[in-house]
FIDREN-709512 format. One record per residue: y, x, z of N, C-alpha, C in turn. Coordinates in steps of 0.1 Angstrom, whole numbers, plus 5000, padded with zeros to 4 digits. Example, Ala and Ser with C-alpha at 12.3 -4.5 7.8 and 13.67 -1.06 7.14 Angstrom:
BEGIN
494351325078495551235078496751325078/497851285071498951375071500051295079/
END
This chain:
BEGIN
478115248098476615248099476315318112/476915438118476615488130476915378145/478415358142478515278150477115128149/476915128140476314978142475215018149/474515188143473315238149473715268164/474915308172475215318186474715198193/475715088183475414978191474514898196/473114898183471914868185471314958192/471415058196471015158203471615138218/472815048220473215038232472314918238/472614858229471614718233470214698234/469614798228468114838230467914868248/469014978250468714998261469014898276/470314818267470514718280469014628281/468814588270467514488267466614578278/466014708277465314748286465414758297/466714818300466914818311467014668321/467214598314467314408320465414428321/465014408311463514418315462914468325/463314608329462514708342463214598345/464114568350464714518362464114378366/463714268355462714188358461614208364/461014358361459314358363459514388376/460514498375460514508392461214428402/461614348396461914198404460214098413/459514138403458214118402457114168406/457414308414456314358421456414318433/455714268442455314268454455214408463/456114338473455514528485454814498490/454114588499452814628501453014488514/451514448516451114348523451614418537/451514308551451014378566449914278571/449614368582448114278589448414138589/449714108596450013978598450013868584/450013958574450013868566448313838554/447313898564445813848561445613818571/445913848582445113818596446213698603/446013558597447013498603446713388616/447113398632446713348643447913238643/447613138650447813018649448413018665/449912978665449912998687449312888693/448312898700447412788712448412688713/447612568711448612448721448312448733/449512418739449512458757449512258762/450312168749450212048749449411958740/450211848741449611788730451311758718/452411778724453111798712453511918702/452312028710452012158702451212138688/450612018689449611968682450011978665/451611958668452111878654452312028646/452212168650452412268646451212318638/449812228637448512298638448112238623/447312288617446612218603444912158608/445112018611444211978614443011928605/442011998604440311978599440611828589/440811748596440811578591441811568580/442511648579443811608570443711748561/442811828561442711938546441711938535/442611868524441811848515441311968505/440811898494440411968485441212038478/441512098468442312128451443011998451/444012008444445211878440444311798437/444911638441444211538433442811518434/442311618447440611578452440711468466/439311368461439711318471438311348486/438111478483437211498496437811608505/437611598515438111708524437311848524/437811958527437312068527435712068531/436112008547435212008555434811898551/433511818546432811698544432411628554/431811498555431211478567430011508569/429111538559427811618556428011748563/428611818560428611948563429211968580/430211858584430511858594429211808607/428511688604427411658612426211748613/426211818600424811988600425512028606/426612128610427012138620427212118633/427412028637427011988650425711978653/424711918647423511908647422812058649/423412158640422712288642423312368654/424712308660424912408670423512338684/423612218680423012158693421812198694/420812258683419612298684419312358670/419812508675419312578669418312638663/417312658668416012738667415312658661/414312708656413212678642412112618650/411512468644410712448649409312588651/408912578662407612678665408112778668/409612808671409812928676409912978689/409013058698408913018709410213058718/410413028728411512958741412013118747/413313138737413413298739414513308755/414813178759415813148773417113128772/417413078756418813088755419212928756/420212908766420112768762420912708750/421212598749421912528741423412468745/423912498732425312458729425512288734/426512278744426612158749427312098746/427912028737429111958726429411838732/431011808737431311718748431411608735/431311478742431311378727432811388717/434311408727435011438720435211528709/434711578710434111708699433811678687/433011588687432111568674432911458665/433811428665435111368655435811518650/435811498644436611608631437411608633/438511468636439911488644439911498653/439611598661439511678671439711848668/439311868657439012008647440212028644/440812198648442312248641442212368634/442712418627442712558623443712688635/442812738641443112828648443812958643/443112968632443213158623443213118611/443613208602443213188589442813338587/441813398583441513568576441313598564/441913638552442013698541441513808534/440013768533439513938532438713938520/439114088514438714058499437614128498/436514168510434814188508434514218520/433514088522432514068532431314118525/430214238535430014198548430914358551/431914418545432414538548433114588530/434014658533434914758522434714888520/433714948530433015058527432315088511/432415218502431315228494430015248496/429615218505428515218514428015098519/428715008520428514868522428514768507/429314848503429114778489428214788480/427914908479426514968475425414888479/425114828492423814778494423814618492/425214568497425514408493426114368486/426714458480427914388472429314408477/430514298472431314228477431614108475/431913978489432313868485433513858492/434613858482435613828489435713658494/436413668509436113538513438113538520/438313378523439013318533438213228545/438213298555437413248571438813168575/437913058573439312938586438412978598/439312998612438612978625439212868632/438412758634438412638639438012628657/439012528660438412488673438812348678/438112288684438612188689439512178697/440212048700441312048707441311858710/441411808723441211688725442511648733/442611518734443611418742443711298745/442511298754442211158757442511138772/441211048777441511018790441311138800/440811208800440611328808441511428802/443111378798444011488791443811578784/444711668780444911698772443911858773/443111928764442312018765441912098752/441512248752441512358740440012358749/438812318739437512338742437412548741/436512558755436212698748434712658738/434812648726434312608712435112688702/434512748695435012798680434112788667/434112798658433512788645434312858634/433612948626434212998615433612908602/434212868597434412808584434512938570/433612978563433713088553433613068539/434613078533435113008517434913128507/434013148502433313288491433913238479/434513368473434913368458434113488452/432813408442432013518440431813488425/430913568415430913588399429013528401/428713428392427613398393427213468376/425613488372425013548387425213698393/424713658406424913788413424013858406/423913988413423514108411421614098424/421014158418419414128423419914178436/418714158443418814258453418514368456/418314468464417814578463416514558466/415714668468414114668476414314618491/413614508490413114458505414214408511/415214328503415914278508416414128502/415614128495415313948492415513868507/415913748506416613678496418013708491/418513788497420413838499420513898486/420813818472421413938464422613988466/422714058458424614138461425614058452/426614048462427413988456428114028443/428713948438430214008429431213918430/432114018430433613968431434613858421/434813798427435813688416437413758420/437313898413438813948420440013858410/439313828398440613738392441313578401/440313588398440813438416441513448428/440813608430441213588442442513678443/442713728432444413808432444813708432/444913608424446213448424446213408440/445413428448445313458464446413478472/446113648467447213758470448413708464/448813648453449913678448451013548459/449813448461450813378468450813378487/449913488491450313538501451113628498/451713688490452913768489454413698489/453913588482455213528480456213418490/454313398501454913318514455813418518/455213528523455813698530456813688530/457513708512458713708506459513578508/458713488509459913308510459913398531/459613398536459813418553460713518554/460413648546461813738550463113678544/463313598535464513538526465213408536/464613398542465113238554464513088549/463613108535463712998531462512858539/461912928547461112828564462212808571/462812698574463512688587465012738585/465412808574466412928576466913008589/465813068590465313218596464413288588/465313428591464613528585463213608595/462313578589461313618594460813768591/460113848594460113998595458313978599/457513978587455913988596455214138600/455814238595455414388598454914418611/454214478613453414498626452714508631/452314528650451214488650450514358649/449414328649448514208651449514128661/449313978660450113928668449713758667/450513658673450513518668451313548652/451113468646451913498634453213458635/454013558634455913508638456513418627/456113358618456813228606455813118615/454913118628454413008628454813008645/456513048646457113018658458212948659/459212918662460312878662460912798652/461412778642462612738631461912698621/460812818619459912808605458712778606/458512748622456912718621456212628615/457512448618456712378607457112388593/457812388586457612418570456512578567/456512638575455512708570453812688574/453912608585452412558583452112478574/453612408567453112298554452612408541/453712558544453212608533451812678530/451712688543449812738546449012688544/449312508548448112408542448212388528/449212398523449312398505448212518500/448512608505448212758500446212708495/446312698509444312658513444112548503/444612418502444612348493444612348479/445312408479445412508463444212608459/443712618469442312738466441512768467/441112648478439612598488438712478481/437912488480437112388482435812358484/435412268491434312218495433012318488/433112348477431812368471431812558477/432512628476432712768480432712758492/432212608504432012648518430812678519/430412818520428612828519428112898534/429012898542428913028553429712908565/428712918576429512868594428712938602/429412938616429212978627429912938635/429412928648430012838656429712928671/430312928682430312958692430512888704/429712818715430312688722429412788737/429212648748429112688758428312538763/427612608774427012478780428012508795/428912398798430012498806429112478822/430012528829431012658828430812758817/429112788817428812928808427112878809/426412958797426813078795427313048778/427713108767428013138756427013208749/426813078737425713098729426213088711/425713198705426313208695425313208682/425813098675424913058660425413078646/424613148638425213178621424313088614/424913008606424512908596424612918579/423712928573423712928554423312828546/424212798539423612648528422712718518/422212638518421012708510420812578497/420112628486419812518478418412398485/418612268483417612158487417512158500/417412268510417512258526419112238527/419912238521421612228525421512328536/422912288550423012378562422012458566/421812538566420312608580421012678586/420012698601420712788610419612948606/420313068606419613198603419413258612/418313378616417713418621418713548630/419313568637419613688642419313778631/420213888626420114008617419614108626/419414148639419314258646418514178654/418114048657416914038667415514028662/414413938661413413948658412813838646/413613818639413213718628413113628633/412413568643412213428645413513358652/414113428665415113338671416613348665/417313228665418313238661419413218669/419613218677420813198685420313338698/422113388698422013478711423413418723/422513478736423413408748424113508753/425413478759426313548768426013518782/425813538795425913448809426113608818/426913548821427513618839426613558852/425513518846425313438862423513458860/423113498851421713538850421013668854/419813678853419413798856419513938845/419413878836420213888825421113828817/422013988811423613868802423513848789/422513948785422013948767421113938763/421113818762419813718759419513648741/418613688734417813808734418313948733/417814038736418114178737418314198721/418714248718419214318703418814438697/418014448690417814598681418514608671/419914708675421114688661420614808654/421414828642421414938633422415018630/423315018635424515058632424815248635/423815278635423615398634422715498629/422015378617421215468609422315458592/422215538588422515458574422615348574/423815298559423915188558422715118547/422514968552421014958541421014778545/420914728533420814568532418914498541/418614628546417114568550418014508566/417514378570417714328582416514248593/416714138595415914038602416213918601/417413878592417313748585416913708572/415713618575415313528565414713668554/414613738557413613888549412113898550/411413868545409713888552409413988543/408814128551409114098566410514168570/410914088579411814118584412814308586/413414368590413214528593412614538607/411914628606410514658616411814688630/411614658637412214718649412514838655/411314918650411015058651412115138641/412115038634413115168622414515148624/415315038636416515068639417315158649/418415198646419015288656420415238656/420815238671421915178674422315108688/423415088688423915048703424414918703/424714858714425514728715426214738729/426414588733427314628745426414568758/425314538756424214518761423614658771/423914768767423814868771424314868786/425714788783426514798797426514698806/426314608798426314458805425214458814/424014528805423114488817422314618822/423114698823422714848829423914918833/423915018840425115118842425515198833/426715178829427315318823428815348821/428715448821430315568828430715508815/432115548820433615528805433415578797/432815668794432215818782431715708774/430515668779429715608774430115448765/430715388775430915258771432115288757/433215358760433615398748433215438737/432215548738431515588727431015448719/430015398732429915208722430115148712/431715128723432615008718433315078708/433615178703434415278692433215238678/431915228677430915218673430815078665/430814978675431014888675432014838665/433614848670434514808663435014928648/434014978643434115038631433614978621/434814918610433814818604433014928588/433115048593432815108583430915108586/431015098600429215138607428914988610/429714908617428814818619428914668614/428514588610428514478606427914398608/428314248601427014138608425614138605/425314278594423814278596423114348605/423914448609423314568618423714538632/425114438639425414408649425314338654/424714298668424614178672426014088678/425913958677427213868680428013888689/427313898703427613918713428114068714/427914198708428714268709430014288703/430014228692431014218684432114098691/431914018703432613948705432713958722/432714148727433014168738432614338738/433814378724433414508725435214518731/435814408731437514448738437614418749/437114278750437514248766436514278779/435514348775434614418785435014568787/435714658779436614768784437814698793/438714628789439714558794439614548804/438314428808438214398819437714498826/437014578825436414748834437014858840/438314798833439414918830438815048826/438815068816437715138811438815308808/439115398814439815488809439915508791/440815528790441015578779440415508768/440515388772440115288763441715208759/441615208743443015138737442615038728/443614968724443514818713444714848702/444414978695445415028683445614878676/446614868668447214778660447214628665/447214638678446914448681448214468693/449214408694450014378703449414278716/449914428724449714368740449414238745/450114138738450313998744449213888737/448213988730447213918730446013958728/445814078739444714118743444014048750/442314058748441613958754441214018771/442313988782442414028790441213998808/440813858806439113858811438113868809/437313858819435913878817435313808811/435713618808435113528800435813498785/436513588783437213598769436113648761/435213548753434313618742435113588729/436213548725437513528713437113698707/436913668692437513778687438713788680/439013638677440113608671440513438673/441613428678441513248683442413168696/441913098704442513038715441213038723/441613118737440713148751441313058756/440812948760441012858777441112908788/441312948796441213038808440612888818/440112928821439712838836440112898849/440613038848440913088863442213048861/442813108852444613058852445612978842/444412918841444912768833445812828817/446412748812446612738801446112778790/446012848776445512878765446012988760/445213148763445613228756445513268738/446313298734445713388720445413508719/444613508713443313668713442613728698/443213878698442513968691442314068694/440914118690440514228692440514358685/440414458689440314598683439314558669/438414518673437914538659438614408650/438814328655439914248641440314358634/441414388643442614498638442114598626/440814648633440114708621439614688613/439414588611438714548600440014488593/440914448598442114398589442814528582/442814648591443514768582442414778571/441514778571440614818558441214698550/441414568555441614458544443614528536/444114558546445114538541445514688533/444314778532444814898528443814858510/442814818510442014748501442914648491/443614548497444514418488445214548483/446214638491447314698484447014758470/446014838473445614948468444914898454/444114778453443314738441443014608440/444214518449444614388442446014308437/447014428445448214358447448914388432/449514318426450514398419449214448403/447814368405446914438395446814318384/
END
């Protein structure tokens, strides 16, 4: 009887001990940047092409037969980059986005970026407090052509924004109708996580290409989408999207283009019920105009001027689509407007751009576009003392003056080819993502 009780007592413990050993076969380690913040390397040709997840070929969920991107949703788009502003809104000097005809075929559209963030518009409890959270996947798109005038990376970008949210939302606060606050679909969007973990895991094992891949690090091109593994793992990236995207959770675009040479004009767009696409009003400018300009060659470079917030408290009152709007008077805050089109010492411009790329202070309600998409490469190019780009590896810093990329492929027109580009505040805002997934989605 003892012995039989040893023995079942031995085997109790092997049985458990095989068990831990399953579960922890089963936990995931902790995510890295590289593996939410994933950059795509520029084609420099056209047989770079065949590495890239092109717009025309990403469908829906299994077994759907419409594409992510619709042709509905694709032609508001174009349509809204080309003319933005609201009928009756008067002529604030910005011009218009100039869309070469090659452009406006969808096969022409690639996936530049993929970003994996589990709450927009910030992970602050302070951001969440006033909007919510929606966790989202941002495809960043750009064109890319090869015709008779060769082979070319339009400077054009577009974020594409796929919301996993709990209907219904949560009201809104005072005076910030229409925006209710979001909620989170964290059950969804962990099955997310779990199979960005397990790409991770198939790349460090050799099973892309057989090469072992290593994604830890800084910010970078994403290293499974180089050499050996890059094509089987871009098949596993368009599965992943496929598996989890769809048309209906596309509720959010923006697009960034150029009447070339310059200047750079930047548009945020919301589907709305019965109007579908609209283009939205600047959050920091004056309710009515919606598009803001970049130009090196005007009398001014920041066009319209910007009243950000990003230094009062955090608070869901803005100047989009709110009537009324937040009074101008009651914001406080900086941009890079400050420098662009006035003088100021390194002290200062730091102070800024530090400001700026905090995604704890500033956001897309309180920040204007154009600072947020030249708070790196305007130190850079300034040589700005004592100005750095923590977590983003050197080799793809946005190193000119016409680099407005916060994340993506820069054309260079002075020295030809196609850089890839992130910025300080990517990086930042990716450490909040990747300390956020670990902490209260991985492994939950």
């Amino acid at each position: 009887m003892l012995s039989l009780t040893l023995v079942a007592a031995g085997l109790a413990i092997e049985v458990a001990t095989g068990a831990e050993t399953v579960a922890a076969q089963t936990v995931s380690k902790p995510l890295s940047a590289n593996d939410l913040t994933i950059l795509f390397p520029p084609p420099q040709n056209a047989a770079d092409m065949a590495n890239l997840i092109a717009l025309s070929d990403l469908a829906g969920p299994t077994g759907s037969p419409q594409r992510l991107w619709s042709d509905e949703d694709f032609a508001r788009f174009l349509a809204n980059a080309e003319n933005p502003e609201r009928p009756g809104a008067p002529d604030s000097g910005v011009s218009r986005i100039a869309l070469p005809d090659g452009v406006k075929n969808i096969k022409a559209w690639f996936v530049a970026g993929i970003r994996i963030d589990p709450g927009a518009p910030g992970l602050s409890n302070d951001i969440i407090a006033q909007f919510g959270r929606q966790p989202q996947i941002r495809l960043i798109v750009q064109p890319v052509t090869n015709g008779p005038d060769g082979f070319k990376v339009h400077d054009i970008a577009g974020h594409l924004i796929f919301s996993f949210t709990l209907s219904p939302p949560d009201p809104p606060l005072n005076g910030c109708a229409p925006f209710p606050r979001s909620k989170p679909d964290d059950e969804t969007f962990k099955a997310i996580i779990r199979d960005v973990a397990a790409l991770r895991d198939q790349l460090a094992a050799g099973t892309f290409g057989g090469v072992k891949v290593v994604t830890a690090g800084d910010l970078n091109v994403h290293p499974g989408l180089r050499g050996a593994s890059a094509k089987p793992f871009r098949v596993a990236l368009k599965a992943m999207l496929e598996k989890h995207l769809s048309p209906q959770r596309l509720q959010t675009m923006a697009v960034m283009g150029t009447r070339p040479p310059e200047p750079w004009i930047f548009v945020s767009m919301l589907k709305v019920p019965q109007a579908g696409l609209i283009t939205v009003p600047g959050p920091t400018l004056d309710g009515m105009h919606v598009a803001q300009m970049l130009s090196f060659s005007g009398a001014k470079q920041v066009v319209p001027q910007p009243s950000t917030n990003n230094q009062n408290p955090i608070t869901c009152r803005h100047a989009a689509l709110q009537s009324p709007p937040q009074p101008t008077a009651d914001r406080r805050g900086v941009s890079t407007s400050a420098f662009l089109d006035a003088k100021a010492d390194d002290s200062r411009i730091n102070e800024i751009v530090k400001i700026i790329a905090d995604p704890k202070q500033s956001h897309f309600f309180n920040t204007d576009c154009v600072s947020c998409h030249t708070e790196t490469a305007q130190p850079l190019a300034r040589n700005v003392k004592n100005f750095t780009v923590p977590g983003v590896s050197n080799a793809v810093w946005p190193k000119e003056n016409w680099n407005v990329r916060n994340f993506g492929w820069f054309p260079s027109f002075l020295h030809g080819g196609v850089a890839p580009t992130i910025t300080r505040r990517t990086a930042a805002e990716t450490a909040d993502v990747v300390s956020f997934v670990n902490n209260q989605l991985l492994n939950k």
